[in-house]
VOPAGU-2260 file (C-alpha; in pm, 1 decimal, decimal comma):
REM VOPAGU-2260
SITE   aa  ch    i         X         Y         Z
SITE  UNK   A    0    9704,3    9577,7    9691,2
SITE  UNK   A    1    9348,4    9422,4    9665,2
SITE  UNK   A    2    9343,1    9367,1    9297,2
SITE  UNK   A    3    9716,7    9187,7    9328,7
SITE  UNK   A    4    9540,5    8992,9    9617,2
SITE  UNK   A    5    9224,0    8900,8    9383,3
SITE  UNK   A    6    9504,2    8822,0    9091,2
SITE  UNK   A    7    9717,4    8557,2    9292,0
SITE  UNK   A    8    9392,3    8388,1    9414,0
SITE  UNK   A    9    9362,4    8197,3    9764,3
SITE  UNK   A   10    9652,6    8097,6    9924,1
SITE  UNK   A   11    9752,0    7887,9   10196,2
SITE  UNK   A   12    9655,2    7944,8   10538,2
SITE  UNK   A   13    9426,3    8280,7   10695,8
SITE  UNK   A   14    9648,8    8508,2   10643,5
SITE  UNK   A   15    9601,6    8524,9   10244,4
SITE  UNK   A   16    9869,0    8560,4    9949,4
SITE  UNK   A   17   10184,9    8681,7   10081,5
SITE  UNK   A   18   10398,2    8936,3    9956,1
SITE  UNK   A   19   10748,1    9035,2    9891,5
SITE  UNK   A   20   10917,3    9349,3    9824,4
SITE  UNK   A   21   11237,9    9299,9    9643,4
SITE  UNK   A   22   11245,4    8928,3    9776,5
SITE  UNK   A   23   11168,1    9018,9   10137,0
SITE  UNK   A   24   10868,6    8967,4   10336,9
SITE  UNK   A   25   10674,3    9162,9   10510,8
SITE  UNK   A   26   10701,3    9529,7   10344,0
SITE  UNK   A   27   10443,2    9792,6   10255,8
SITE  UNK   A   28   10297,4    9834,5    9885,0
SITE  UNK   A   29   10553,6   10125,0    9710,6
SITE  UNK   A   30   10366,6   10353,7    9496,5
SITE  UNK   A   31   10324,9   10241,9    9163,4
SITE  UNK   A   32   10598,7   10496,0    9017,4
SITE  UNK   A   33   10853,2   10275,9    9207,6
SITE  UNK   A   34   10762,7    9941,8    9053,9
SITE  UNK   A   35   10957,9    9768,9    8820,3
SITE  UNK   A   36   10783,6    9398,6    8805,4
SITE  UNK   A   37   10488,4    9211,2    8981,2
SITE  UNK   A   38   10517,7    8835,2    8928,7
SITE  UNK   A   39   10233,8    8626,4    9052,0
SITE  UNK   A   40   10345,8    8236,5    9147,9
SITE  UNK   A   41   10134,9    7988,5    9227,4
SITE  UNK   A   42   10331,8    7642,2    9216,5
SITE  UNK   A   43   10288,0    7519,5    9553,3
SITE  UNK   A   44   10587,7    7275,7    9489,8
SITE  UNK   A   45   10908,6    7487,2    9418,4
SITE  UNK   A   46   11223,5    7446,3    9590,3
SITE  UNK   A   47   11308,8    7789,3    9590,1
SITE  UNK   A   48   11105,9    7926,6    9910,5
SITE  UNK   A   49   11065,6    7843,6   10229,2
SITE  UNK   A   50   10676,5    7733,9   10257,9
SITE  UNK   A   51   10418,5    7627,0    9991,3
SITE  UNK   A   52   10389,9    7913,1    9682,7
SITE  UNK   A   53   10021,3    7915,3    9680,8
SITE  UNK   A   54    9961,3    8316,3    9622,1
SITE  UNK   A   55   10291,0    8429,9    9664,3
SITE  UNK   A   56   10324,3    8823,2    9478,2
SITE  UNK   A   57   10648,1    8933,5    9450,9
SITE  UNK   A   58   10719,8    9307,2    9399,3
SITE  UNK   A   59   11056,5    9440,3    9211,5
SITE  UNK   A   60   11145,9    9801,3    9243,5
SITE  UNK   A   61   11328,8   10025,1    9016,6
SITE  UNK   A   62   11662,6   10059,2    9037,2
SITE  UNK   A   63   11866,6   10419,9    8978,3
SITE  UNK   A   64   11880,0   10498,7    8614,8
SITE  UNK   A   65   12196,4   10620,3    8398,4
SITE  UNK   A   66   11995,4   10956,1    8332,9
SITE  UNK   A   67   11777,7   11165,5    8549,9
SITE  UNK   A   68   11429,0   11080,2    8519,9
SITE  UNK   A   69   11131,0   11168,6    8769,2
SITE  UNK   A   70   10728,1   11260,6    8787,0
SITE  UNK   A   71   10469,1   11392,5    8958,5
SITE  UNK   A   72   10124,1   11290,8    9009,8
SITE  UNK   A   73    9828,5   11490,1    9176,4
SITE  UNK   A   74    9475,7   11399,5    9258,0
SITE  UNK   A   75    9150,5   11538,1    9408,4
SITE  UNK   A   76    8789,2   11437,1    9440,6
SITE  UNK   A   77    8490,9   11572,5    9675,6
SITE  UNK   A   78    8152,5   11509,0    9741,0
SITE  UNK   A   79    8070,1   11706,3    9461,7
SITE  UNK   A   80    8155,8   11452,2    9215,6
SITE  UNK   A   81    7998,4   11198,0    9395,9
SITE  UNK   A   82    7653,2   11046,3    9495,0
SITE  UNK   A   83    7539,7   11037,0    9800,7
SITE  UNK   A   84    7542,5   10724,9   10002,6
SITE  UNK   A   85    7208,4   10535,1   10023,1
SITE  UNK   A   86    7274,2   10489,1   10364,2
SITE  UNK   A   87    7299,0   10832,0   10485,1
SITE  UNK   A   88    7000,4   11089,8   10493,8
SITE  UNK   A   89    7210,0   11380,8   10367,1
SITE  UNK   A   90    7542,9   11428,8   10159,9
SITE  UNK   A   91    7826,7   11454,4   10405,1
SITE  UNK   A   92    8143,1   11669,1   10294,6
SITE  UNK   A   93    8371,0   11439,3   10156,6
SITE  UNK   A   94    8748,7   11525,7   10046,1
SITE  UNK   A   95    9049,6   11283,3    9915,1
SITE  UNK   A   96    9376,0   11456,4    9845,0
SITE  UNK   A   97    9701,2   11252,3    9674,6
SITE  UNK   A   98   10011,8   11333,3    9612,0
SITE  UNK   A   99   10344,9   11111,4    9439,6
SITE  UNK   A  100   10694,7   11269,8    9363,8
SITE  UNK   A  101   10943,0   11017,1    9195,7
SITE  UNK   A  102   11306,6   11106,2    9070,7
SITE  UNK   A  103   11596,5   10882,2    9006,2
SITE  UNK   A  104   11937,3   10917,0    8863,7
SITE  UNK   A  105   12325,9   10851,1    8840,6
SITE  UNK   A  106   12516,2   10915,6    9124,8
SITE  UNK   A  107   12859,5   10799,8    8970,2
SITE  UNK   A  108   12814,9   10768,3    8617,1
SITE  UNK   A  109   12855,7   10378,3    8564,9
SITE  UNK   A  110   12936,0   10326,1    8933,4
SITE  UNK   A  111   12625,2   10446,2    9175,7
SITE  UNK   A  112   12311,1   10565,6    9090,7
SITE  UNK   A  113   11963,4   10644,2    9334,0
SITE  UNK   A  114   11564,7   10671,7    9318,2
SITE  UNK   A  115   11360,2   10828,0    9548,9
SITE  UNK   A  116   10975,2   10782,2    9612,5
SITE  UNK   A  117   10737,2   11003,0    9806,4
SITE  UNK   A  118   10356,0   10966,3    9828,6
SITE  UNK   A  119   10071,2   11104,9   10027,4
SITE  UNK   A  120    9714,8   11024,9   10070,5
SITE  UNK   A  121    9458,8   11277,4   10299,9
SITE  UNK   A  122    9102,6   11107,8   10263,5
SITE  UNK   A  123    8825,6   11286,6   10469,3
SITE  UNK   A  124    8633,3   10956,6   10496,4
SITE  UNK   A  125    8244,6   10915,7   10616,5
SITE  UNK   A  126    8154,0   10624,7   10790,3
SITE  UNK   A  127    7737,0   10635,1   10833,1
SITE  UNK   A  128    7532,0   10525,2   11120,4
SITE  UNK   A  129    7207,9   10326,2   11118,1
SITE  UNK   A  130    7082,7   10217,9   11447,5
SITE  UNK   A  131    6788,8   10220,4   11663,9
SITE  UNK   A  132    6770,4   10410,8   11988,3
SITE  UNK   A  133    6578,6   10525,5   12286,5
SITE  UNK   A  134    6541,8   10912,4   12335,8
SITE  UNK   A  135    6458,8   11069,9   12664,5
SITE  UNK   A  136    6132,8   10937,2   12724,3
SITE  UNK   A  137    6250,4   10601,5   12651,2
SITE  UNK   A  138    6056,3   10546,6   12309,6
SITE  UNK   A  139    6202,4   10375,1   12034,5
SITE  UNK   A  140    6360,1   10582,7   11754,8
SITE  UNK   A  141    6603,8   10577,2   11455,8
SITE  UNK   A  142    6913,0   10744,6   11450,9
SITE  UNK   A  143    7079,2   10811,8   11122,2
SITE  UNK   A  144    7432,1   10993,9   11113,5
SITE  UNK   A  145    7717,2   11065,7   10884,9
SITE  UNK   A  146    8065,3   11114,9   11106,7
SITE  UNK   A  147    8344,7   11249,2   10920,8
SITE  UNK   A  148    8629,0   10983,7   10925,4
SITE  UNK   A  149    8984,5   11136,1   10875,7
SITE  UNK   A  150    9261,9   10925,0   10719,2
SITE  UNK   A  151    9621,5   10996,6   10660,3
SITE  UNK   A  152    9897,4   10797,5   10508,9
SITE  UNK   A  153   10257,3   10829,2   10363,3
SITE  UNK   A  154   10505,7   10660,2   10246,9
SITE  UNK   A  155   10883,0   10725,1   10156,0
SITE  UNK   A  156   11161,9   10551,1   10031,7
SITE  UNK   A  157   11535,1   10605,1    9915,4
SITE  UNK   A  158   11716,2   10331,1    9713,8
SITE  UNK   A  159   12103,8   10338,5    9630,0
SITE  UNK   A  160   12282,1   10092,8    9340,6
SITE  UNK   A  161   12660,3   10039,4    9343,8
SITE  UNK   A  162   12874,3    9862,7    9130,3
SITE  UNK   A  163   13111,8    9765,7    9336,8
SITE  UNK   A  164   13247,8    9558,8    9033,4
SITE  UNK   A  165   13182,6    9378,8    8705,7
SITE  UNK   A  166   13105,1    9076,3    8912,4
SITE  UNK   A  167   12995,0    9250,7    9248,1
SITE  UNK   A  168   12653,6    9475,5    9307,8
SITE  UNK   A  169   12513,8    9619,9    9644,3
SITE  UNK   A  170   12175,5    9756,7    9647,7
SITE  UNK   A  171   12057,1    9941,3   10008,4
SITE  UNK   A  172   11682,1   10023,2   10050,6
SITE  UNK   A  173   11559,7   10241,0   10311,1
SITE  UNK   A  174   11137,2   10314,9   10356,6
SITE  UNK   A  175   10928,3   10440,1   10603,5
SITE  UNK   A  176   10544,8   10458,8   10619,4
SITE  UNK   A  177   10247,0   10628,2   10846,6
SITE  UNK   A  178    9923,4   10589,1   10930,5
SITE  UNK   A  179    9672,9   10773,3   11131,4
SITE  UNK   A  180    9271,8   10733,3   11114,5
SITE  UNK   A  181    9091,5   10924,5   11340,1
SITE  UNK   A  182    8675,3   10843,3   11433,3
SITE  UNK   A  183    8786,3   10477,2   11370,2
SITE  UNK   A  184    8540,4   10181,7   11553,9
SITE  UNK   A  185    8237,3   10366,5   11417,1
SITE  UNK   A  186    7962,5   10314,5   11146,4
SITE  UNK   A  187    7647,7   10057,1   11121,9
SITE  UNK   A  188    7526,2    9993,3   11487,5
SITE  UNK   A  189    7874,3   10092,1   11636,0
SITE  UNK   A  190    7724,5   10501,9   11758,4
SITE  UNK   A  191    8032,4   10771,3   11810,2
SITE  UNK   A  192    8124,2   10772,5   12145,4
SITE  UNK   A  193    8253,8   10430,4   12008,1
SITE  UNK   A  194    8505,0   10605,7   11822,2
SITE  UNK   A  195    8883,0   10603,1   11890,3
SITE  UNK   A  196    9211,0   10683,7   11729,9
SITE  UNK   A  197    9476,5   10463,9   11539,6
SITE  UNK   A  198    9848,6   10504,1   11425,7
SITE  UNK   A  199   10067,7   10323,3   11285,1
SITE  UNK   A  200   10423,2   10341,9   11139,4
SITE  UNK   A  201   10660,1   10124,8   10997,7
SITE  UNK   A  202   11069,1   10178,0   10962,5
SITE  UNK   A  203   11222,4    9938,0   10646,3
SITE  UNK   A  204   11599,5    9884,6   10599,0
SITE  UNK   A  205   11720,4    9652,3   10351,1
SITE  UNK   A  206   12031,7    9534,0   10189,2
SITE  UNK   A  207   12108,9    9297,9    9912,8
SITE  UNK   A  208   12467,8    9201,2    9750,1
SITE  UNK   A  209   12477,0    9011,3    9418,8
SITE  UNK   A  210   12774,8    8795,7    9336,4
SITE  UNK   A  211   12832,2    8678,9    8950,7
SITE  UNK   A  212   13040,5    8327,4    9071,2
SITE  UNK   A  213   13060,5    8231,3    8760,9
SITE  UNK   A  214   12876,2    8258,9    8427,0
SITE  UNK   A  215   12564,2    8099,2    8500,4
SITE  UNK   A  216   12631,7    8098,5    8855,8
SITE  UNK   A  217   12492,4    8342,6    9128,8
SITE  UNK   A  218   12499,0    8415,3    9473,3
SITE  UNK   A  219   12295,1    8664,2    9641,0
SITE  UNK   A  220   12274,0    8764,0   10032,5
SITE  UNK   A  221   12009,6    8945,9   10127,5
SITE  UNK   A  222   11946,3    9128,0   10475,9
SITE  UNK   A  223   11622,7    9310,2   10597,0
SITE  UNK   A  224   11583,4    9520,4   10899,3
SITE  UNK   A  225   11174,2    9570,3   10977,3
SITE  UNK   A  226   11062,4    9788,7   11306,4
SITE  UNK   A  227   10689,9    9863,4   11312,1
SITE  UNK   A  228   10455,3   10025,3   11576,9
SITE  UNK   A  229   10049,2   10011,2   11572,7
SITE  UNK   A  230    9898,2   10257,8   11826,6
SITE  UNK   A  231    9515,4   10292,2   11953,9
SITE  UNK   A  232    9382,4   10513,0   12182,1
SITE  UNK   A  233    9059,1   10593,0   12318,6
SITE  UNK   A  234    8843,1   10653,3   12638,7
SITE  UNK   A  235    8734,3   10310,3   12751,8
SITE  UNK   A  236    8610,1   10451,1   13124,6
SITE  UNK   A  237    8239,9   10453,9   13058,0
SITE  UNK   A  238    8080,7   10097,9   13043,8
SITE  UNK   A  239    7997,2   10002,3   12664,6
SITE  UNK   A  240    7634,4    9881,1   12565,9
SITE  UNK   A  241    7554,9    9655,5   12298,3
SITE  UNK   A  242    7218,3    9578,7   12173,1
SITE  UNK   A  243    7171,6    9306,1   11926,1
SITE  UNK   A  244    7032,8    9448,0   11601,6
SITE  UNK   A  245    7007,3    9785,1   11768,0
SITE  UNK   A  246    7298,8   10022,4   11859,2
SITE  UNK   A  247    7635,7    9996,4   12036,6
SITE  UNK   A  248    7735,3   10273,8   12254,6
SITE  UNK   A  249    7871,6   10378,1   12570,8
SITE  UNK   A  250    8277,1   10374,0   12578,7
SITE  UNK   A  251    8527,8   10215,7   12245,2
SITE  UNK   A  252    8668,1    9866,0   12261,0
SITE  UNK   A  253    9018,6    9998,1   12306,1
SITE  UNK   A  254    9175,2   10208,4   12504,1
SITE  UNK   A  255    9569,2   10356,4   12513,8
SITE  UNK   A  256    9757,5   10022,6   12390,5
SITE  UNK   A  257    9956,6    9964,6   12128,6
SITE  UNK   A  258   10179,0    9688,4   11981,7
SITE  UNK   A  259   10576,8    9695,6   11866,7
SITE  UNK   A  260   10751,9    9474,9   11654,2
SITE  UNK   A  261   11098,8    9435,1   11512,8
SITE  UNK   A  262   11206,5    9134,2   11270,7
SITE  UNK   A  263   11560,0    9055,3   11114,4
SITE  UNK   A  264   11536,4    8835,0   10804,1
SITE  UNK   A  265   11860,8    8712,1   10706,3
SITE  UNK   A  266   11892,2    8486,0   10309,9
SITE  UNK   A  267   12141,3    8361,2   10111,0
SITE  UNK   A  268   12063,8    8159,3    9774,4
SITE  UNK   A  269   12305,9    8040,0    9542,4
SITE  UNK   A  270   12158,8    7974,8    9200,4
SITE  UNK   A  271   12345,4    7744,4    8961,9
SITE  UNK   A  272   12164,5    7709,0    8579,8
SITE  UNK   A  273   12238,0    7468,4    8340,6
SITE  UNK   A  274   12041,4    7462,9    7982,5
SITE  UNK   A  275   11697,8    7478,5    8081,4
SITE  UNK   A  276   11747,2    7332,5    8439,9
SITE  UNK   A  277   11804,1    7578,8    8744,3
């Protein structure tokens, strides 16, 4: 995701490029064995979408194939095969575990066909701690620390292609995707009874029919169903302290909250080409 944000340059507003997921906004990054396409667009000035194209990356999956196909892909790395961070005294244990399973194929041979993505990351993360403190007889000390930073994600998604007829083609999508971090709100000044623990998880539904109108005439309706949750949770009953170019402790900046959201994005584009005008 951050090299396809440093390829489509700045965009428009604070939010940076945008991104689209089989022509819909919004969705998370599938893993790479699902991709089909990446196009980049830049031109600010086409009539095709609904705000100004600076950074706009669209995303194409694969569709079901006519044959089985799948993969696997495994990784690890620990501290072992790293250096140690020049910010922390010592070499904390570090861990990242990933995991992809991909497999597609006919359904109906000619008529339906599916793919289905799976992938897992498990990072034991460090985030190190350089401040200045007082100890208990109030004299002025450093405090170096390396707290072990545990992050989880996942993401799954099911795709099914039917021809419903020579003109006629319905694609459904369905993906879900978690997040959990725990130790988060720590690191630099930030000391860890600043910590606290974040969620999130996201449910996907999509649904797109193509219509061949004519021959170089096409209709396509699109529908997307998006339901996401963010949670945080931590104890924010002691009193935080913050010392400018020092240390912040005491309690986190959150405590149990957490956010919902649910969007329905409806399109329809008819697209009529004649020579080398569209």
């Amino acid at each position: 995701a951050e090299a396809l944000q440093a390829l489509a340059g700045p965009a428009a507003g604070p939010n940076g490029a945008q991104m689209f997921i089989d022509g819909f906004s919004g969705g998370r990054l599938p893993p790479r064995a699902a991709i089909r396409e990446i196009r980049i667009n830049a031109n600010p000035f086409s009539a095709q979408f609904d705000r100004m194209g600076h950074g706009r990356i669209e995303i194409l999956t694969r569709p079901g194939t006519e044959s089985f196909r799948g993969g696997v892909n495994l990784g690890f790395n620990d501290e072992s095969l790293n250096a140690r961070d020049p910010f922390s005294v010592t070499r904390p244990p570090y861990q990242r575990r990933q995991g992809e399973l991909e497999l597609s194929g006919p359904l109906v041979k000619g008529k339906a066909a599916f793919s289905v993505e799976v992938e897992q990351r498990r990072v034991d993360d460090n985030d190190a701690i350089n401040a200045t403190v007082l100890d208990e007889k109030l004299n002025i000390v450093p405090f170096s620390q390396a707290l072990l930073s545990p992050q989880r994600r996942s993401n799954s998604s099911a795709r099914l292609d039917v021809q419903l007829s020579k003109a006629s083609t319905l694609t459904a999508r369905y993906s879900y995707g978690e997040g959990l971090r725990r130790q988060a709100g720590v690191g630099g000044y930030a000391l860890p009874s600043r910590a606290y623990e974040s969620r999130q998880g996201q449910h996907t539904f999509q649904l797109t029919h193509t219509l061949v109108l004519a021959k170089n005439v096409v209709n396509e309706t699109r529908v997307q169903y998006d339901r996401s949750r963010n949670d945080q949770e931590g104890d924010n009953s002691i009193p935080s302290i913050e010392v400018s170019d020092a240390f912040s402790g005491g309690g986190p900046q959150t405590g149990r909250s957490y956010s919902l959201t649910a969007r329905l994005e409806l399109q329809n584009y008819t697209s009529w080409t004649r020579g080398r005008h569209s």
